[in-house]
N, CA and C atoms of all chains as a GROMACS GRO file, in nm:
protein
  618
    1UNK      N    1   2.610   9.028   5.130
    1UNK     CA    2   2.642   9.172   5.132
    1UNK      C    3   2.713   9.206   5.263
    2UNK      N    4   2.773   9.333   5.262
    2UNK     CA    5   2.863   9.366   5.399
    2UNK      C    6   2.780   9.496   5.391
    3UNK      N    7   2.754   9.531   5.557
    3UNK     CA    8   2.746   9.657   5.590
    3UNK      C    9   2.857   9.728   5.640
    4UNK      N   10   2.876   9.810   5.563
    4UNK     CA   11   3.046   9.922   5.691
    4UNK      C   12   3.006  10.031   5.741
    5UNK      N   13   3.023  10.005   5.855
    5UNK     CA   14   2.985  10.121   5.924
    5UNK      C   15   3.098  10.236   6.017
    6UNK      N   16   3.086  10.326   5.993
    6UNK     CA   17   3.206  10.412   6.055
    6UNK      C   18   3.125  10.557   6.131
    7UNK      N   19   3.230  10.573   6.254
    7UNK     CA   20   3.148  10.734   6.322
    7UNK      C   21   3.301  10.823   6.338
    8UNK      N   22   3.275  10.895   6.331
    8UNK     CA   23   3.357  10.963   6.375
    8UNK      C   24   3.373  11.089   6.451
    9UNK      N   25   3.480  11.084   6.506
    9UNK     CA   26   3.453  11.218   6.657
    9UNK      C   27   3.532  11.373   6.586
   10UNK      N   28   3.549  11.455   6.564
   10UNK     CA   29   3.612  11.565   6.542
   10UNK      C   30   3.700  11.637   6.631
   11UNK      N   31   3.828  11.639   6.490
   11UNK     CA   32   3.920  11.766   6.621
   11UNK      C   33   3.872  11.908   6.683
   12UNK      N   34   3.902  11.929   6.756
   12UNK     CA   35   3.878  12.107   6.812
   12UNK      C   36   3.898  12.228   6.639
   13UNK      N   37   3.778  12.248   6.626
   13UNK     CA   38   3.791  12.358   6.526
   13UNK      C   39   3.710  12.336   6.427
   14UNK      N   40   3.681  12.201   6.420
   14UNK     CA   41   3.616  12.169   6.260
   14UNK      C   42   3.462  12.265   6.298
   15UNK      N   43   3.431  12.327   6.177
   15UNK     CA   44   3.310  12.401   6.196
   15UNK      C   45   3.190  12.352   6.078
   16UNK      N   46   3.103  12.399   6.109
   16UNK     CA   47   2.925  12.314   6.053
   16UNK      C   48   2.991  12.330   5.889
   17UNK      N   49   3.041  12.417   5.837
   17UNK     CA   50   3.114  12.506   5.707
   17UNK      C   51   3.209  12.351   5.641
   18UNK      N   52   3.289  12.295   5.743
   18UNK     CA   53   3.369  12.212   5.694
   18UNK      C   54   3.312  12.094   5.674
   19UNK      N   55   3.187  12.062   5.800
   19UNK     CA   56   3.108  11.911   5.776
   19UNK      C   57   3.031  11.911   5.656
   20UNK      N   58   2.993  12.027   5.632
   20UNK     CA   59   2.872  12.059   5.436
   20UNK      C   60   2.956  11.969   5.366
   21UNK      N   61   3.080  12.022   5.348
   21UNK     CA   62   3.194  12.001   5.252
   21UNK      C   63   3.258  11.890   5.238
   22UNK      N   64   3.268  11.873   5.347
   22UNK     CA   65   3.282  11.694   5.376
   22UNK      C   66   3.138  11.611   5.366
   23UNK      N   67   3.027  11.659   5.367
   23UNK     CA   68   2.955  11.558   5.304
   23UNK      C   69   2.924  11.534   5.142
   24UNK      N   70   2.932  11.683   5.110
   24UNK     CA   71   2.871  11.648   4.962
   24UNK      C   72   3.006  11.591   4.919
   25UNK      N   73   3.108  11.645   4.969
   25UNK     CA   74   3.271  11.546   4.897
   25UNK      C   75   3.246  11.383   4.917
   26UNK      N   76   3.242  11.336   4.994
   26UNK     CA   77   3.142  11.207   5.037
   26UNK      C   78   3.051  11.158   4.897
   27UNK      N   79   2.938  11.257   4.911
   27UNK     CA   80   2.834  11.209   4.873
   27UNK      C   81   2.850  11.225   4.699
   28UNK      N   82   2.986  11.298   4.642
   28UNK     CA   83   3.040  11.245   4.508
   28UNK      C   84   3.129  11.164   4.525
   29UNK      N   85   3.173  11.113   4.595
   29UNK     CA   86   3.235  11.049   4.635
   29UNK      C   87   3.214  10.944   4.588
   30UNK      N   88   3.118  10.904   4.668
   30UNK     CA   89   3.007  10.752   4.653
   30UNK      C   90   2.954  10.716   4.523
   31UNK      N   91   2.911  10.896   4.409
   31UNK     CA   92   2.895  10.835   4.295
   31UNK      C   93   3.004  10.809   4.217
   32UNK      N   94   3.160  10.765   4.224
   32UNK     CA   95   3.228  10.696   4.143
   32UNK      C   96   3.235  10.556   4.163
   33UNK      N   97   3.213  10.536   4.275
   33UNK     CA   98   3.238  10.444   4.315
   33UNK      C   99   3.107  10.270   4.303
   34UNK      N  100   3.113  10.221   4.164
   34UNK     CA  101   3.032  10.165   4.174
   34UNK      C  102   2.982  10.034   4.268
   35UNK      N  103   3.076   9.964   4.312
   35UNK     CA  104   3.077   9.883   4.400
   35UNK      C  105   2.981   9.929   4.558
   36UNK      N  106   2.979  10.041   4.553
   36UNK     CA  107   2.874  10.134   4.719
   36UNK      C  108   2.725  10.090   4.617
   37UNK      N  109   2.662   9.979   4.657
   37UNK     CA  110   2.512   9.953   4.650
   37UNK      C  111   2.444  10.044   4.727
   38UNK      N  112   2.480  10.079   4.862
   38UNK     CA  113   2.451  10.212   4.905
   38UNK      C  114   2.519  10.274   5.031
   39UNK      N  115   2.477  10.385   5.027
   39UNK     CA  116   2.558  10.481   5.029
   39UNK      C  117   2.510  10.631   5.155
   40UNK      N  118   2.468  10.604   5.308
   40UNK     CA  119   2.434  10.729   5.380
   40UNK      C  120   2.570  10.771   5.443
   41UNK      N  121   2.563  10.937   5.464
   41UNK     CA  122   2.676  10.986   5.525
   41UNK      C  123   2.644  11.116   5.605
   42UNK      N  124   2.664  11.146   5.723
   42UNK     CA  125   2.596  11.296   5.764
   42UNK      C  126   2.609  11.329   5.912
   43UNK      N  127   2.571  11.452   5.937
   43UNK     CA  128   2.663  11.469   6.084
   43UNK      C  129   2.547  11.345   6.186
   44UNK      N  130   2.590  11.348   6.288
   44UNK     CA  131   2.486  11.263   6.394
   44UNK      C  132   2.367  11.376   6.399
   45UNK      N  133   2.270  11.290   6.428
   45UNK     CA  134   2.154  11.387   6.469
   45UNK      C  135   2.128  11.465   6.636
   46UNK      N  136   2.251  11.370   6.691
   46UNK     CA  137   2.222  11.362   6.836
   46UNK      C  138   2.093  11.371   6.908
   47UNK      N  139   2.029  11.276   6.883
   47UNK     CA  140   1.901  11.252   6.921
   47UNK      C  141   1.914  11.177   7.062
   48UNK      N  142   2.032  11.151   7.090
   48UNK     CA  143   2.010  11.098   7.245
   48UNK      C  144   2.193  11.149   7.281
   49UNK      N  145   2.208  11.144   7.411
   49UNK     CA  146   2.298  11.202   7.470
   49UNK      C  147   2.431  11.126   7.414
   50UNK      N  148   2.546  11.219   7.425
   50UNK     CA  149   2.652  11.177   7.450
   50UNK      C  150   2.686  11.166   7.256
   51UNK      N  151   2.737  11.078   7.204
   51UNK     CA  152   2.766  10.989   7.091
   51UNK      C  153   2.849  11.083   6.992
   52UNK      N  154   2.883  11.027   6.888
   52UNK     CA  155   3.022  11.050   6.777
   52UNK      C  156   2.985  11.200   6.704
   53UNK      N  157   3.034  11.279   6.601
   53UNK     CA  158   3.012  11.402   6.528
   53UNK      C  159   2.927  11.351   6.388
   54UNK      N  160   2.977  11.255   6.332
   54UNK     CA  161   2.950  11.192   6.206
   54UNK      C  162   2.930  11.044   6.171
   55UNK      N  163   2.873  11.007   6.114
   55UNK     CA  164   2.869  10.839   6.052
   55UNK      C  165   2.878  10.821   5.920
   56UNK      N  166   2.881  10.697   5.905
   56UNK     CA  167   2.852  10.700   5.763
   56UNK      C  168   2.847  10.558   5.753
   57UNK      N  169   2.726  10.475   5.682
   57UNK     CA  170   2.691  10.366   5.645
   57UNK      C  171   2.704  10.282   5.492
   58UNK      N  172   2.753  10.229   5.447
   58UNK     CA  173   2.775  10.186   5.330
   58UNK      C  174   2.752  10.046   5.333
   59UNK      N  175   2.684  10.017   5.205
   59UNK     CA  176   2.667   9.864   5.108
   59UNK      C  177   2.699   9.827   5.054
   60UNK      N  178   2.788   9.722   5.078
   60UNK     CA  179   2.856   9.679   4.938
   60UNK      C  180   2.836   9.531   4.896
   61UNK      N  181   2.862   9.471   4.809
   61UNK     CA  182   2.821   9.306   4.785
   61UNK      C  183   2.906   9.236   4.880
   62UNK      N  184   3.032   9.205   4.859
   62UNK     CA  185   3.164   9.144   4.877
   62UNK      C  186   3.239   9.196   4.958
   63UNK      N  187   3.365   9.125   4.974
   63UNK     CA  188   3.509   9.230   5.029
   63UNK      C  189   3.555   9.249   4.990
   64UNK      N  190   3.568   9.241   4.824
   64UNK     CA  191   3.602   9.260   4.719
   64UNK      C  192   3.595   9.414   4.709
   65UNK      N  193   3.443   9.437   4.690
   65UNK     CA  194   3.387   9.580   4.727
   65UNK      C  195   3.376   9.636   4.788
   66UNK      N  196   3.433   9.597   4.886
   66UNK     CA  197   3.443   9.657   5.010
   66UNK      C  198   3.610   9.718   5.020
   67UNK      N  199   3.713   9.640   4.956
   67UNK     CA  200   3.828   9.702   4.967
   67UNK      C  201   3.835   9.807   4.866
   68UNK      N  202   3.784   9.763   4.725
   68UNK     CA  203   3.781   9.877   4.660
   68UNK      C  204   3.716  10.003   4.639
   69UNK      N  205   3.617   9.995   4.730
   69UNK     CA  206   3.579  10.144   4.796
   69UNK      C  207   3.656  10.180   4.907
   70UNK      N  208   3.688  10.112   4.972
   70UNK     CA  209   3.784  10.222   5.086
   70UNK      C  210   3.888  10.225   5.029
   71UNK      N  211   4.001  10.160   4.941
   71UNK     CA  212   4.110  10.195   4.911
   71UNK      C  213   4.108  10.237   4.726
   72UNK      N  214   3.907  10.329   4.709
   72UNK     CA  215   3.962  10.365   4.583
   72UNK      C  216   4.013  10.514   4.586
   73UNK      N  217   4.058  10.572   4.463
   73UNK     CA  218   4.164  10.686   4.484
   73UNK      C  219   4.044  10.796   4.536
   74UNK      N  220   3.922  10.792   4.507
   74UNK     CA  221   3.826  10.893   4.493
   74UNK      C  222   3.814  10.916   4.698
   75UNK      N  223   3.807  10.828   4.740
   75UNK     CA  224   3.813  10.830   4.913
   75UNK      C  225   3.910  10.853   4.956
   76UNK      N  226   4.051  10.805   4.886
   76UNK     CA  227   4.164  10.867   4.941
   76UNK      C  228   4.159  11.034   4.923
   77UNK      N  229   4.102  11.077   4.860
   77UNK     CA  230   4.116  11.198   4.793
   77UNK      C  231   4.013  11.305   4.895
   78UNK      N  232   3.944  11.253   4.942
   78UNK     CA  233   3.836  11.284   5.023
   78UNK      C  234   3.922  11.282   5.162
   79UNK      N  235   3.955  11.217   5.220
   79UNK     CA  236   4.086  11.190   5.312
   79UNK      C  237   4.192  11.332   5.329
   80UNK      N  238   4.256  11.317   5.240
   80UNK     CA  239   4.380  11.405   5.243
   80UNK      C  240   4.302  11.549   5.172
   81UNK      N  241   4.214  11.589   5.160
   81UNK     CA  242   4.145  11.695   5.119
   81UNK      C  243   4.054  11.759   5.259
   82UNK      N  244   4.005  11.660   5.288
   82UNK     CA  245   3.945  11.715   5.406
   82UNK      C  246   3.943  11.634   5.534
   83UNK      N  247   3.869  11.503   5.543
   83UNK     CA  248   3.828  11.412   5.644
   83UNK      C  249   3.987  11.444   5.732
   84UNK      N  250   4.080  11.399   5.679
   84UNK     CA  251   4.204  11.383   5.741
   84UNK      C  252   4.283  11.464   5.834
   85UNK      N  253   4.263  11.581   5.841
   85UNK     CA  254   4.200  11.700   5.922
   85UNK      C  255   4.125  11.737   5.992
   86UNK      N  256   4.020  11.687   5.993
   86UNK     CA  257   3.935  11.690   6.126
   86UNK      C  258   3.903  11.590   6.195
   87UNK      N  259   3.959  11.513   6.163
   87UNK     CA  260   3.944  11.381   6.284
   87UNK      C  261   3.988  11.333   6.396
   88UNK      N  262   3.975  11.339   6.461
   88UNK     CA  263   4.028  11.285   6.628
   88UNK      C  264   3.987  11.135   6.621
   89UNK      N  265   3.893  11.096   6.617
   89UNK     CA  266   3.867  10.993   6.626
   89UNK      C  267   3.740  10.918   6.568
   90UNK      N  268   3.779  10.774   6.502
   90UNK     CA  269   3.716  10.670   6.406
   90UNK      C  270   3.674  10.531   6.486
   91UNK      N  271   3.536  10.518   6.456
   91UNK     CA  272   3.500  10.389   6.554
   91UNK      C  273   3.436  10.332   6.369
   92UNK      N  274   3.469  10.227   6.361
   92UNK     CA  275   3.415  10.135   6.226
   92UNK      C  276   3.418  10.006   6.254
   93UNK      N  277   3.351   9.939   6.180
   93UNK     CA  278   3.333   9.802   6.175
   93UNK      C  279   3.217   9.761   6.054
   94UNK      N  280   3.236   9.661   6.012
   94UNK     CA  281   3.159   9.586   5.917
   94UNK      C  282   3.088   9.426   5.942
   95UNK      N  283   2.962   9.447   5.935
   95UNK     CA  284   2.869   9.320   5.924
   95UNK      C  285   2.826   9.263   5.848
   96UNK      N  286   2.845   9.146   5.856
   96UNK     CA  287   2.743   9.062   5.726
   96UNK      C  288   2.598   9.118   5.719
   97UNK      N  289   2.553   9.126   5.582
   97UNK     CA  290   2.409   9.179   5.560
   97UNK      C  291   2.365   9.123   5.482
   98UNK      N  292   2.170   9.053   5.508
   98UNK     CA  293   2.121   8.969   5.425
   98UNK      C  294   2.025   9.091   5.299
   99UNK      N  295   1.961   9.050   5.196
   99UNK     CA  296   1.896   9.124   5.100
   99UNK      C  297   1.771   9.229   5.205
  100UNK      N  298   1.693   9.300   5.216
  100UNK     CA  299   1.640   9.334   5.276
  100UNK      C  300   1.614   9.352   5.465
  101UNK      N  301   1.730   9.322   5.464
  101UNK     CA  302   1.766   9.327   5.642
  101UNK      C  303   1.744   9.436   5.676
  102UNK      N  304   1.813   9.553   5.606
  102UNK     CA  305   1.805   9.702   5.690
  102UNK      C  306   1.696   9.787   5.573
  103UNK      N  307   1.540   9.809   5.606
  103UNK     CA  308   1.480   9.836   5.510
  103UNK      C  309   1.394   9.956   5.621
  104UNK      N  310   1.257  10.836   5.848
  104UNK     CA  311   1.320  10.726   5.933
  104UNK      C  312   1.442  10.766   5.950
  105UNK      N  313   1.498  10.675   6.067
  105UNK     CA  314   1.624  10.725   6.103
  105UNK      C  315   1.688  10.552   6.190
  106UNK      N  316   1.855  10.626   6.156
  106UNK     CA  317   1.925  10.474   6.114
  106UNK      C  318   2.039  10.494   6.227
  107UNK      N  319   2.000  10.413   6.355
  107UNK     CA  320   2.094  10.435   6.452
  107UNK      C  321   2.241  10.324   6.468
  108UNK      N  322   2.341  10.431   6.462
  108UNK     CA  323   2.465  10.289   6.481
  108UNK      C  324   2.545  10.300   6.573
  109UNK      N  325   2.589  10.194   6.632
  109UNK     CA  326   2.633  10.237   6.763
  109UNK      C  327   2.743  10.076   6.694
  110UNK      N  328   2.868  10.087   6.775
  110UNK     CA  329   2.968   9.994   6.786
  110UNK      C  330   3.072  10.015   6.900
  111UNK      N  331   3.084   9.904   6.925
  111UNK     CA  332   3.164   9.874   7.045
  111UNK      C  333   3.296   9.844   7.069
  112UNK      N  334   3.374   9.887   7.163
  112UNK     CA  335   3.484   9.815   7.209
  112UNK      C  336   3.499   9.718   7.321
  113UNK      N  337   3.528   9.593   7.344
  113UNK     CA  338   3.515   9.525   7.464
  113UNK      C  339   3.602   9.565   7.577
  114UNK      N  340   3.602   9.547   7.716
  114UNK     CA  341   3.660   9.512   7.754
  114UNK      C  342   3.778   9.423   7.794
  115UNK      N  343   3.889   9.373   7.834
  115UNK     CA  344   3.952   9.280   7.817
  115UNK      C  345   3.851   9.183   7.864
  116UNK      N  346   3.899   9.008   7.844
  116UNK     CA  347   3.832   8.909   7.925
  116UNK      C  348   3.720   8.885   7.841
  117UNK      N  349   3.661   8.959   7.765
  117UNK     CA  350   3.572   8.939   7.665
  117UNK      C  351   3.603   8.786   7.639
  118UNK      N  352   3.506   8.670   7.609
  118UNK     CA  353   3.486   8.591   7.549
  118UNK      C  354   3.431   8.549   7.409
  119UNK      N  355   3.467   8.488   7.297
  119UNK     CA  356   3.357   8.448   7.214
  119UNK      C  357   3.240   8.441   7.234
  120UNK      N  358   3.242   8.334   7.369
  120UNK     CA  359   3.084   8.284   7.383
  120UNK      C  360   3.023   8.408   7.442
  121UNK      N  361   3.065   8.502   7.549
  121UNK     CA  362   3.031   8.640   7.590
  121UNK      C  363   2.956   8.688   7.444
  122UNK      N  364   3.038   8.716   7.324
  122UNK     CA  365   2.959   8.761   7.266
  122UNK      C  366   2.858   8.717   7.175
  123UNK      N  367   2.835   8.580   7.174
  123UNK     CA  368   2.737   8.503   7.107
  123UNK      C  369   2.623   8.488   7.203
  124UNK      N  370   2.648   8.449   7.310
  124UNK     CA  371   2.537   8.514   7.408
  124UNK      C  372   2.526   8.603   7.373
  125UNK      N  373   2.560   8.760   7.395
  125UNK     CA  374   2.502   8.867   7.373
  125UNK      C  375   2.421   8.925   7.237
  126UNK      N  376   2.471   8.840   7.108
  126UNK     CA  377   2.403   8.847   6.982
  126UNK      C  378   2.258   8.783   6.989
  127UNK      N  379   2.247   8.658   7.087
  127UNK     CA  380   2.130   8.598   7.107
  127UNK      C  381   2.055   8.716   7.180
  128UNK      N  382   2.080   8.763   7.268
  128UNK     CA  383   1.998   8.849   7.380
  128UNK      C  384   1.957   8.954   7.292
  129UNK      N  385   2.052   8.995   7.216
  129UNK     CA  386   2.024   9.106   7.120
  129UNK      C  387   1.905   9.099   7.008
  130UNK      N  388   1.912   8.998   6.912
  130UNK     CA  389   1.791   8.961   6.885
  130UNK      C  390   1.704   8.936   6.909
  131UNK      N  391   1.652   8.872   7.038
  131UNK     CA  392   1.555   8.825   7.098
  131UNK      C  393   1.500   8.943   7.152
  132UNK      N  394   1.556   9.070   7.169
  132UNK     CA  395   1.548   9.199   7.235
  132UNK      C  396   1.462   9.258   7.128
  133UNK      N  397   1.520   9.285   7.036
  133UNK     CA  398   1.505   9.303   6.905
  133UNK      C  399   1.343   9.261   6.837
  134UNK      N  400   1.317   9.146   6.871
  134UNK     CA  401   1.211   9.092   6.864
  134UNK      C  402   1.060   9.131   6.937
  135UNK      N  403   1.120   9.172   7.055
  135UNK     CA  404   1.009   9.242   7.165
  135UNK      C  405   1.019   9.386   7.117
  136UNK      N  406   1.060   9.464   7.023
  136UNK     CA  407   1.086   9.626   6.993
  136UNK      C  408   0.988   9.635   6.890
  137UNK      N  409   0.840   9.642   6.832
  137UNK     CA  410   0.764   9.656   6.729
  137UNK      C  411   0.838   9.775   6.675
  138UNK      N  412   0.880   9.866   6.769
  138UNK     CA  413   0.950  10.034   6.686
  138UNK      C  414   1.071  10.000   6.616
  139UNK      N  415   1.141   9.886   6.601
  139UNK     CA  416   1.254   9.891   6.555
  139UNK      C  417   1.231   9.786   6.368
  140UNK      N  418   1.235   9.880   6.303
  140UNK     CA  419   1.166   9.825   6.147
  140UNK      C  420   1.267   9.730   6.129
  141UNK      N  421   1.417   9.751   6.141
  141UNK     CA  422   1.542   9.608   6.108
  141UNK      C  423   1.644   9.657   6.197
  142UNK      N  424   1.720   9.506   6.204
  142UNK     CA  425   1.783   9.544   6.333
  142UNK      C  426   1.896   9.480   6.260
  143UNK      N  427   2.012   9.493   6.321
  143UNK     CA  428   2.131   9.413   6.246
  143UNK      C  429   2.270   9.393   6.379
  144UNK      N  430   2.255   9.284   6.436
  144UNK     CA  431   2.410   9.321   6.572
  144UNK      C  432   2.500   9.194   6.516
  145UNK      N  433   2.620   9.203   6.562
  145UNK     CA  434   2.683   9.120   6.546
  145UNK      C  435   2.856   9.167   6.569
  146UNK      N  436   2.947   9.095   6.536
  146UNK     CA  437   3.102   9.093   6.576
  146UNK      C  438   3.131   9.169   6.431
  147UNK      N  439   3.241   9.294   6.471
  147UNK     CA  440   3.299   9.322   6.330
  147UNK      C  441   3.376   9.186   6.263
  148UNK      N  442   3.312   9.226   6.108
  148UNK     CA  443   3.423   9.109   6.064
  148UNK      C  444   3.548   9.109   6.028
  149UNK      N  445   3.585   9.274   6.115
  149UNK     CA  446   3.757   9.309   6.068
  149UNK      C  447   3.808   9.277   5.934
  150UNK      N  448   3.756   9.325   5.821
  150UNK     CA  449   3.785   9.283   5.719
  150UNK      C  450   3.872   9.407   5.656
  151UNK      N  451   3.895   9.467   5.800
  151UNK     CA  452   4.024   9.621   5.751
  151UNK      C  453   4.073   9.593   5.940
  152UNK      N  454   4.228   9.637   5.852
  152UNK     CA  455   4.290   9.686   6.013
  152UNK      C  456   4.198   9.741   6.135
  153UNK      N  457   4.215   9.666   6.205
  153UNK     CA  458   4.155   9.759   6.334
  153UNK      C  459   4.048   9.787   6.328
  154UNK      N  460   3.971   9.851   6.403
  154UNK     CA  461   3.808   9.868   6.407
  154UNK      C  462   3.785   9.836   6.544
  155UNK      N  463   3.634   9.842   6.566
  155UNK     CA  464   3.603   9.860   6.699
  155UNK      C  465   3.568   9.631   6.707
  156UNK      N  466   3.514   9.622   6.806
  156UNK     CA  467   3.459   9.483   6.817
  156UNK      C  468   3.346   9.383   6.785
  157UNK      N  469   3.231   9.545   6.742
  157UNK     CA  470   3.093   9.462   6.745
  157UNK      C  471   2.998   9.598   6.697
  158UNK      N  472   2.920   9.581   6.656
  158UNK     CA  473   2.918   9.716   6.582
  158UNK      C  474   2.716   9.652   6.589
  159UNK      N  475   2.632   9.779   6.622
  159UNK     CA  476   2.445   9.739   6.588
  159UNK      C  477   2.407   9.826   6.487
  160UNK      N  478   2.314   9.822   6.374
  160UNK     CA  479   2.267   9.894   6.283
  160UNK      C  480   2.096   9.897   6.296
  161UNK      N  481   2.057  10.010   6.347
  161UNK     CA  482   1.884   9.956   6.366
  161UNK      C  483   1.817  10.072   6.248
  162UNK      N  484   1.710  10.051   6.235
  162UNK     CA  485   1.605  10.133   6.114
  162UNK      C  486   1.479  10.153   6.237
  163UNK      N  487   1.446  10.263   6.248
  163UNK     CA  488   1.334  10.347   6.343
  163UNK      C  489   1.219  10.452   6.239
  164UNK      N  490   1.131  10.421   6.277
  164UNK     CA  491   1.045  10.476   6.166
  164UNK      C  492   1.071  10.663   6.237
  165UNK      N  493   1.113  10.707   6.316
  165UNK     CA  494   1.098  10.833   6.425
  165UNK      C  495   1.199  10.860   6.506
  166UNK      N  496   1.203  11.012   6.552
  166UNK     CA  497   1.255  10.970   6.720
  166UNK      C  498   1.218  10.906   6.847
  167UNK      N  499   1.050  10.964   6.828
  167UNK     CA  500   1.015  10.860   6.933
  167UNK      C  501   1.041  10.745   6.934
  168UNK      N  502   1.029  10.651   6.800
  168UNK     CA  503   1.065  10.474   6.802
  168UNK      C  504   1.194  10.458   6.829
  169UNK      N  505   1.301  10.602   6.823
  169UNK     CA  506   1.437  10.582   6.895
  169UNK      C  507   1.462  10.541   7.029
  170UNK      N  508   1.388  10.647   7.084
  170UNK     CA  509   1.381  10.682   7.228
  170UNK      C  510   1.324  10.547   7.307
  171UNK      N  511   1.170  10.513   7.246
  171UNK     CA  512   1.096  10.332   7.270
  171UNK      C  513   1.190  10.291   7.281
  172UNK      N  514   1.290  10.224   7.144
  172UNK     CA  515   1.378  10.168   7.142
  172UNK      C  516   1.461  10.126   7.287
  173UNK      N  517   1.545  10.231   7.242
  173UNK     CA  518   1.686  10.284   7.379
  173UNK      C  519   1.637  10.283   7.506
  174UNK      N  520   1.487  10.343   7.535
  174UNK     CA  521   1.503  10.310   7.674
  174UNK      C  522   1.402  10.167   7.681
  175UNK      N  523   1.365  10.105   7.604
  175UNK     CA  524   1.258   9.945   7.642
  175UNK      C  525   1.340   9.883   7.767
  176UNK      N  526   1.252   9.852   7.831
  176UNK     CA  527   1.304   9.736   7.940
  176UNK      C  528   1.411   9.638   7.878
  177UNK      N  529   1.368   9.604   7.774
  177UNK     CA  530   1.430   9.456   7.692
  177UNK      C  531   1.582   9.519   7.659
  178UNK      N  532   1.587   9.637   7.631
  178UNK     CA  533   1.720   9.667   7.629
  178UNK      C  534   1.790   9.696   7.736
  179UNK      N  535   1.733   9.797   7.790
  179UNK     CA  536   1.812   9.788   7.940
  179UNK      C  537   1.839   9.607   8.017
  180UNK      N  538   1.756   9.546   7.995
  180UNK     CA  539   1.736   9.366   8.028
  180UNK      C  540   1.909   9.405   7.993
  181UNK      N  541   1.930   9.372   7.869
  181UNK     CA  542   2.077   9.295   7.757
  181UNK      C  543   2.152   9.389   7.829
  182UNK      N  544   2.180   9.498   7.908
  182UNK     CA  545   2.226   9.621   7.914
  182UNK      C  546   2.310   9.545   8.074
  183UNK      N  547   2.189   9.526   8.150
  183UNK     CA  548   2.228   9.491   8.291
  183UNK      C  549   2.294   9.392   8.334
  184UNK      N  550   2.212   9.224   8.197
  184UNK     CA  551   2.258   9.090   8.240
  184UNK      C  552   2.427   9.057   8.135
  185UNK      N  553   2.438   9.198   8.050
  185UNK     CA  554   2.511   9.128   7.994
  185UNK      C  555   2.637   9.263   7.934
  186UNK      N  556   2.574   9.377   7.858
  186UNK     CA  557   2.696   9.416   7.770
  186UNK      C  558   2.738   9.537   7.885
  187UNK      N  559   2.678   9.556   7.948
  187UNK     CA  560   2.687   9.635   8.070
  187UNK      C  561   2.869   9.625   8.107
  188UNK      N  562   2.925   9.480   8.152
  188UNK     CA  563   2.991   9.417   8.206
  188UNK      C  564   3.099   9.426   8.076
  189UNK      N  565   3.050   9.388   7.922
  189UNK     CA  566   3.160   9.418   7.874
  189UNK      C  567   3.220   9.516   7.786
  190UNK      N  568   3.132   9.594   7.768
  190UNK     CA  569   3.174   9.745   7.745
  190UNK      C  570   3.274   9.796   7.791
  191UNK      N  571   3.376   9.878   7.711
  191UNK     CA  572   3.498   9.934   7.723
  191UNK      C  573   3.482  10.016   7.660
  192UNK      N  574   3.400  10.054   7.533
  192UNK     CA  575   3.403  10.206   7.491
  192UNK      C  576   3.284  10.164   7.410
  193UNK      N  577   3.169  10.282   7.345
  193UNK     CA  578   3.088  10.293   7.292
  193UNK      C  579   3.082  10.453   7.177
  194UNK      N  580   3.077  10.380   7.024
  194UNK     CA  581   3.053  10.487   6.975
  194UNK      C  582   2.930  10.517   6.893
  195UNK      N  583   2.819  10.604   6.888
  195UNK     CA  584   2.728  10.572   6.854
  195UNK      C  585   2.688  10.705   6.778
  196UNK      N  586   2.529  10.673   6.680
  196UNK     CA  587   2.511  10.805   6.614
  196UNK      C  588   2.412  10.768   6.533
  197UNK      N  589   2.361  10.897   6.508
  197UNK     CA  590   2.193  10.841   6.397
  197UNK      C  591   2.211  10.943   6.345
  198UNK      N  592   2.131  10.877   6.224
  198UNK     CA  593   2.190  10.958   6.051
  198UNK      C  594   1.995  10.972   6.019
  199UNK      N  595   1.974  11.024   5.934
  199UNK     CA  596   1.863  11.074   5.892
  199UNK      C  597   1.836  10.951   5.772
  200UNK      N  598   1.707  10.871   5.754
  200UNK     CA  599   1.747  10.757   5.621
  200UNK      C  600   1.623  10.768   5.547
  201UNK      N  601   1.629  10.749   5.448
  201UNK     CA  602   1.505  10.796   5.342
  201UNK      C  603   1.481  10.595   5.334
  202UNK      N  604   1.374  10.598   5.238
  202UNK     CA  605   1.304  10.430   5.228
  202UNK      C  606   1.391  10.423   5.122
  203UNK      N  607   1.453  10.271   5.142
  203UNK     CA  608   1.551  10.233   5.021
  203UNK      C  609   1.668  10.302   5.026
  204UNK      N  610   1.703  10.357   5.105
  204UNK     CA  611   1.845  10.398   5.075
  204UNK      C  612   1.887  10.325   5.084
  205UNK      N  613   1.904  10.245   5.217
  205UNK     CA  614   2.034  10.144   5.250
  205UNK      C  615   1.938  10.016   5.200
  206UNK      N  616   2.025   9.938   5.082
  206UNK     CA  617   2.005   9.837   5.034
  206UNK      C  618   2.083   9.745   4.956
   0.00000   0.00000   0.00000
């Protein structure tokens, strides 16, 4: 399995109104997409100083599934609808993940 | 529970072995943390353009087991002898995680 993990920082303006919207868009998002085994997304909690506006964690089997969730139309759509607009800045990366590793 | 991710950019000069050492230190760190339920570090596997270098995924039953976490000796340890030095940017963030989500 692969874990992908992504944070992201926000431009000047995006308001709490636009992050709702961008999550539940997300979070239908995720249900077309069957290849996302799973699926968290949501602002940071900022529970310790400093760090990104948003994350978002995803599961997928393969890289198989892994390309076809980021390059399916339903995320592009999520993109140029909203995400794509408030972003300043994207920190991501993906790890190998064994069955019960992150529990 | 709550699902902290933090990923990295290196510095130049970064080594392989720099960071295979540091995956060892990281686990072994990892190991001394009873608050940390799964831990996950390792090198992105760039399996998309660009991305950051190295990316950690941990599972915390709390904030407090955050806070244990982040400030344990054992991390500050990996912090001082090692990623301290190759850190070039850090992006990090904790998401709120129900049991079984990420699987």
């Amino acid at each position: 399995m692969i874990l992908h993990l992504a944070s992201f920082r926000w431009a000047d303006g995006v308001t709490d109104d636009d992050v709702a919207r961008l999550t539940t868009a997300l979070t239908a998002m995720a249900a077309q997409i069957p290849e996302l085994r799973s699926y968290v997304a949501g602002p940071n909690l900022h529970l310790r100083p400093g760090g990104m506006d948003y994350a978002v964690a995803a599961v997928v089997d393969d890289e198989a599934g892994l390309h076809t969730y980021l390059d399916h139309p339903a995320h592009a759509q999520v993109y140029a609808d909203l995400m794509g607009d408030m972003l300043a800045e994207r920190a991501a990366a993906q790890l190998p993940l064994s069955a019960g590793e992150l529990r």
